[in-house]
N, C-alpha and C positions, 0 to 999 in steps of 0.2 A: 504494500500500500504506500501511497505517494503521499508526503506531508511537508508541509513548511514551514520558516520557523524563524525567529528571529536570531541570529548571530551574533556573538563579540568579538571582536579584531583572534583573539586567541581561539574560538570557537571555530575561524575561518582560517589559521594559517594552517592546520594540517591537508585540508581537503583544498589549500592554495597550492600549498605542495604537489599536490598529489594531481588537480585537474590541470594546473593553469598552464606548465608547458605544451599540455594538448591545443589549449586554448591558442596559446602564440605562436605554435606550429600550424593552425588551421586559420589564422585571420590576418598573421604581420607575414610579410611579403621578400624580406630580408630578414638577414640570418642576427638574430637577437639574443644574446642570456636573459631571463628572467630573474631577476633581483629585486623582489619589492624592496621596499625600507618598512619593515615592520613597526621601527620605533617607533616611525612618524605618523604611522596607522591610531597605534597606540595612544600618542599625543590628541589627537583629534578627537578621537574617543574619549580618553578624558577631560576634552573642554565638551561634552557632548555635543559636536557635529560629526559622527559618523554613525550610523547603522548598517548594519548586514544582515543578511540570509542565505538563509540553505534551504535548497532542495532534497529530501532525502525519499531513499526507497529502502523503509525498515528502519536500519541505524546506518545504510551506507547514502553517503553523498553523494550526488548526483547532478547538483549544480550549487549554486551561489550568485551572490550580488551584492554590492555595498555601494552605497549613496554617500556621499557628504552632503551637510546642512548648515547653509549659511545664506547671509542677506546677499543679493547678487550685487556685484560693486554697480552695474549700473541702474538696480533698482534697489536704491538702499531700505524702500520701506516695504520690499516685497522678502519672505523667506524662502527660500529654493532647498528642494533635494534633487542634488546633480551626482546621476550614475559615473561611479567612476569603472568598475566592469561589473562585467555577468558572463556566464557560460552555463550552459546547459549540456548534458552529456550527448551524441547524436543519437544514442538507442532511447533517449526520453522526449524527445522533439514531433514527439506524433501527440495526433489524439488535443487534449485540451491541455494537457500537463504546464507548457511553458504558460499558456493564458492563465489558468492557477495561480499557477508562480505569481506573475506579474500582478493578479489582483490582489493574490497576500498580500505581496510586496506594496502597491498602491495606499489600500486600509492600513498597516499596518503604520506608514508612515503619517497618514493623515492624522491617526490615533495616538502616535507618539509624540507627532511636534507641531505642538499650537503654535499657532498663526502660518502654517506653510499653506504658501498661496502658489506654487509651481513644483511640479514632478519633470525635470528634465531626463529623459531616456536616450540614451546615444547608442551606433550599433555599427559594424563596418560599413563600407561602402559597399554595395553589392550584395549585403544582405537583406535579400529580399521576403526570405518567410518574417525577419525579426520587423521588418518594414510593416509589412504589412499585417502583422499583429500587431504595433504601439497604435497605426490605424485604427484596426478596431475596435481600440480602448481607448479610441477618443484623441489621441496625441497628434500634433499637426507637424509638418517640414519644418525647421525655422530657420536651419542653416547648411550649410556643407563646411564643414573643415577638410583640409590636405595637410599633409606632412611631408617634408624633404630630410632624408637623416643624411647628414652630413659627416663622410669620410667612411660610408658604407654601398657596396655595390647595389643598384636597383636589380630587382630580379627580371 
């Protein structure tokens, strides 16, 4: 059975371990280590602006997500929760499972942090099922970002 759950920076670093080079071998395009800074995770957390979750199937993980929450610097009197990642496993991406997720995740943040007035969801380029799911939960285009890494081969 598939259940969701809210996360703490420590609750999320073994199943970081464990999914997230899947994750940046299936979505970054050059050749990258994966290194969070956990400390900094940690710091964040305890000014509380960070929350996470997990997906699990039983007691095993099967995805995650963690938002940061802060005033947006160009709308100081609005509070934002900005997706910093997520990953879902590929054998749980059928059926309704990520929408699940996503509406835990949604409530879960509305119910944690009074006054957030924006849910920002970010997702690769080219990712077109996560597209079109934030769609049909209501989420609209707002921008494109690109990245140039510098002093690393494009693939």
């Amino acid at each position: 059975m598939i259940s969701y759950v809210r996360a703490t920076v420590e609750d999320l670093i073994p199943t970081i371990e464990l999914m997230a080079p899947r994750d940046v071998a299936e979505m970054v395009p050059w050749p990258v280590i994966l290194a969070p800074n956990y400390d900094l995770y940690r710091k964040i957390e305890e000014l509380g602006k960070f929350r996470g979750f997990l997906a699990k199937d039983g007691e095993t993980p099967v995805g995650y997500a963690w938002y940061f929450i802060n005033a947006h610097a160009h709308f100081k009197d609005h509070l934002w929760a900005v997706v910093d990642d997520f990953w879902l496993d590929p054998a749980y991406r059928r059926g309704r499972i990520a929408l699940r997720f996503f509406e835990f995740i949604e409530k879960s943040l509305i119910e944690s942090v009074p006054g957030l007035t924006a849910i920002m969801q970010g997702t690769r380029a080219g990712h077109m099922a996560a597209e079109r799911l934030f769609a049909h939960m209501g989420y609209e285009a707002l921008d494109t970002r690109v990245i140039k890494m510098l002093g690393v081969p494009h693939a």
